[in-house]
N, C-alpha and C positions, 0 to 999 in steps of 0.2 A: 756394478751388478746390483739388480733391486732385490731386494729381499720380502719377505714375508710378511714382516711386522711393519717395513716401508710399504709394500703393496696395501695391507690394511689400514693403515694408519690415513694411506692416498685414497681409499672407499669411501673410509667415514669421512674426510674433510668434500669431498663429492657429495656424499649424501647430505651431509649438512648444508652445504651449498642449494642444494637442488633444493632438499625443504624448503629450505627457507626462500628461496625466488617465487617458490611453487605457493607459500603461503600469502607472500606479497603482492605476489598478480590475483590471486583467488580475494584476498579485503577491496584488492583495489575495482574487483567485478562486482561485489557484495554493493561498496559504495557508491557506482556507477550506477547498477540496477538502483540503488534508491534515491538516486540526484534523478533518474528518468521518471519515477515516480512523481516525486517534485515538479518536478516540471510539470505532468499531468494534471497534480493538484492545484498549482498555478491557474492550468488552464480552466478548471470548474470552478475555481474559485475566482476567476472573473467574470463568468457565466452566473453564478450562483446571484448578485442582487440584479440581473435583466431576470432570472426566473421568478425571485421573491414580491417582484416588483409587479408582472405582468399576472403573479396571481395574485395576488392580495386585488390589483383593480378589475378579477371578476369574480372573487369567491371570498363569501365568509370561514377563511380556513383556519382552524385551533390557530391563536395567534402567539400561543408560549412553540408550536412545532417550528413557525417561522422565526421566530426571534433567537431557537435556538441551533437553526442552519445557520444563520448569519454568525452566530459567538463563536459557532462550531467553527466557521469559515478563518473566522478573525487567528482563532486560537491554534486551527493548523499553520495558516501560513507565520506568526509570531515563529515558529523553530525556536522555542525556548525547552521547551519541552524534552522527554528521553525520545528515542527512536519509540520505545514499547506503548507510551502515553500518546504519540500522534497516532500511531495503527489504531489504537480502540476509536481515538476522537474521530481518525477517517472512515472505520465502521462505524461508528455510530452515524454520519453524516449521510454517508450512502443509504444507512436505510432510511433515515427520516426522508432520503430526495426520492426512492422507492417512494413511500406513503404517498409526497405530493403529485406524484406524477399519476397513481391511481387516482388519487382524489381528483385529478386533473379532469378526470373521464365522465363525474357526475355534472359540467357543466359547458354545456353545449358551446353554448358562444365563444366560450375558452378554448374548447376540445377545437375549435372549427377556426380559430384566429389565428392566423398568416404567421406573426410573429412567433405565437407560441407552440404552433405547429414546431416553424424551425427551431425556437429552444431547445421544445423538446429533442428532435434530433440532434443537434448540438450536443445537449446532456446525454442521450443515450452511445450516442461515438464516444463522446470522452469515457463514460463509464468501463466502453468495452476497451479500449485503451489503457485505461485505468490496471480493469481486471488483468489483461495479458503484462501491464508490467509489474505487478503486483507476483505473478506467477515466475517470472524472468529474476524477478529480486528472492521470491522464494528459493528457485533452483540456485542461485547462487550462493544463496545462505548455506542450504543444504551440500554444495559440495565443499565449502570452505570447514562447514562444521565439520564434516566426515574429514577431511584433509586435517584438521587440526587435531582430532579423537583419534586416529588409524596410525600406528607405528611403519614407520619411524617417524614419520614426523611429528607427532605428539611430542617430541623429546622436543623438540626444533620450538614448538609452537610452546612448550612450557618454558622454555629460558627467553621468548620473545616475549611472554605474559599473552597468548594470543586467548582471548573469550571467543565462546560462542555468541552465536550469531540469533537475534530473534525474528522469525518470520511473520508476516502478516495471516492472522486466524482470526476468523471470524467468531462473532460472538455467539453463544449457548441460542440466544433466540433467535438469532436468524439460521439457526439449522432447523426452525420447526417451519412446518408445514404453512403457508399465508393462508389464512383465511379470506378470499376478496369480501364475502359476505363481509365481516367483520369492517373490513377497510372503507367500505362503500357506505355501511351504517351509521363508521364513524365511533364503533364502539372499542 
């Protein structure tokens, strides 16, 4: 015959089970979503010296922005770094490859060359690539965090030592408004 304190005692060893699978599969998506990221960044980052290359031979473009796509390039794929210090280095990367790509527009010959036509689309596929998995590693951050904060299994995820999770956010200045004026002057 089961009894009461048997039937409870069989709930919680269930729920603990269940947390804790449920928080194993949700890290194991967090870290998925950001190995597909990697990959992505892989992919611009092999992209990145045909870009650097194909505008330096038609434009005099600030040459600390180039030198510092390329360190930026180097120093994402290194993975030395925390999870939190490559998010800022790959916002900052994207916006400097924004700049270039406007800059792109003040020089005809470039704007109108074959290869750098398709760079540019190159770069702009991966970006939006980029973006959606950047969004896909966000939602999974966000349910793993809520799963490890939200009882019961908060109890589960504290005797695992389970952390939250940081998401990719963009920086204070690329929420303001772009001035092209500004971009196009160079100022």
């Amino acid at each position: 015959m089961i009894t009461i304190p048997l039937l409870l005692l069989l709930f919680i060893v269930y729920t603990f089970f269940k947390s804790y699978n449920s928080i194993i599969k949700q890290r194991n998506q967090v870290e998925n979503a950001l190995s597909s990221t990697d990959v992505l960044l892989k992919k611009r980052y092999d992209l990145i010296p045909n870009l650097v290359s194909s505008v330096k031979q038609y434009m005099q473009f600030e040459e600390s922005t180039l030198s510092k796509i390329v360190s930026l390039r180097s120093s994402l794929m290194d993975k030395s770094g925390t999870d939190e210090a490559r998010m800022k280095q790959d916002s900052e990367l994207t916006s400097l490859l924004g700049k270039v790509m406007v800059s792109i527009e003040n020089y005809p010959d470039l704007k109108s060359n074959t290869n750098m036509l398709h760079l540019q689309q190159s770069l702009m596929e991966i970006e939006e690539q980029i973006s959606a998995a950047r969004r896909s590693y966000n939602a999974s951050v966000m349910q793993y965090n809520n799963t490890i904060e939200t009882v019961p299994s908060n109890i589960v995820a504290s005797f695992m030592s389970a952390k939250r999770k940081t998401s990719f956010e963009i920086s204070t200045s690329e929420r303001e408004t772009v001035s092209v004026k500004e971009l196009f002057n160079g100022n």
